[in-house]
C-alpha positions, 0 to 999 in steps of 0.5 A: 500500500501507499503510504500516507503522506503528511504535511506537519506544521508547527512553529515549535521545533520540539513539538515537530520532531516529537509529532514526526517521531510518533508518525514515524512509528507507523510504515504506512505514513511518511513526513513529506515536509515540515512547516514552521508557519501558517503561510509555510504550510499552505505553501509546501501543501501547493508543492508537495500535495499531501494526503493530509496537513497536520496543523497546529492552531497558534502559528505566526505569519499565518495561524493554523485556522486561516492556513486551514481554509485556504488548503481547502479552497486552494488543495481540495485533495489534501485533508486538514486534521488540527493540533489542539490543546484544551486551551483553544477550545474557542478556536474548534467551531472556526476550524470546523468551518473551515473545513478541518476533518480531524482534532488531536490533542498535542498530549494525547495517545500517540495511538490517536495521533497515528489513528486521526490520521490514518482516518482523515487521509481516508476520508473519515473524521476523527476527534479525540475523544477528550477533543470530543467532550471539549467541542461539545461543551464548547459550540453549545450554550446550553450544556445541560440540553445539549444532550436531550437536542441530540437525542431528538434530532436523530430520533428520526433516524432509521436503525440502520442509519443510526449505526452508520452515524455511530461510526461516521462519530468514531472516525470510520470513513465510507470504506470503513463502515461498510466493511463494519456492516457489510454494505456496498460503499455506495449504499453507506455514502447514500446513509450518510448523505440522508444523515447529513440532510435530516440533521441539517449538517454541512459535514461529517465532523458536525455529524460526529459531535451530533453522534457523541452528544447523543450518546452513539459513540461509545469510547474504546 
């Protein structure tokens, strides 16, 4: 197999030679190019085209937020995950707007790290499940309703199309959920498009906090 390709972007040096050295642990992914900048990021992604560019947030010249946008408008075909810390929860909402697929935390599992990329570059949408409860609790004002909105927006849901948005939240792209329930890739992209309009979402990454608010997503 290809391996997967990846930008990294962080204007830490130590925190690019630890990332890269998790990353190196797994043969199916390869550091392509580094980035200590925004506008270096968006730069190599043009030159080096990526299966995925791994942003930090707090980036001089040009932030991981902005960074973000321009990838997906300039480069489609590269998936952004964003490197988070609880400290910038505020920034998530944006990042998902912009088009941001994954969020993994700095501290967290290599395992997560080397797990939310494999998922994006397929796809997919991971969020780390500490990540999770953080972007919950911070795009809902009302915390303690958040849940029960949840629960009735997928209520109308099929069972078949609430397992489906259960895997959607545990990162699983196309490929993989119809492999978990032995579907044709097709008839899972026509589940998840349904999911999306019935939800009233734009993506699958908001799909996925609807999945964890409403108690689908379980964690491993």
């Amino acid at each position: 197999m290809t391996a997967i390709r990846v930008l990294l972007a962080d204007d830490e040096t130590m925190i690019r030679a630890g990332v890269r050295a998790i990353l190196a642990a797994d043969p199916g992914i390869d550091v392509v190019a580094e980035a200590a900048d925004g506008r270096e990021a968006v730069e190599a992604v043009r030159a080096h085209r990526p299966d995925v560019a791994l942003l930090d947030i707090r980036m001089p010249r040009l932030d991981g937020l902005a960074a973000c946008e321009e990838i997906r408008r300039t480069t489609p075909g590269t998936a952004v995950a964003i490197l988070t810390t609880f400290s910038e929860d505020a920034y998530v909402s944006r990042a998902l707007g912009g088009g941001a697929t994954g969020f993994l935390l700095k501290s967290g599992d290599p395992y997560e790290l080397m797990a939310g990329v494999r998922a994006v570059a397929d796809g997919g949408a991971y969020l780390s499940p500490k990540v999770a409860r953080h972007v919950i609790a911070e795009l809902g004002g009302e915390r303690l309703t958040r849940g029960a909105a949840a629960r009735a927006r997928t209520a109308g849901l099929t069972a078949r199309e609430r397992d489906v948005l259960a895997l959607v939240g545990a990162g699983l792209s196309n490929a993989g959920i119809a492999r978990r329930l032995h579907l044709v890739e097709g008839t899972v992209k026509g589940y998840v498009s349904a999911i999306l309009n019935h939800l009233e979402v734009g993506n699958r990454v908001q799909a996925a906090i609807v999945a964890y608010e409403a108690g689908l997503v379980t964690e491993g």
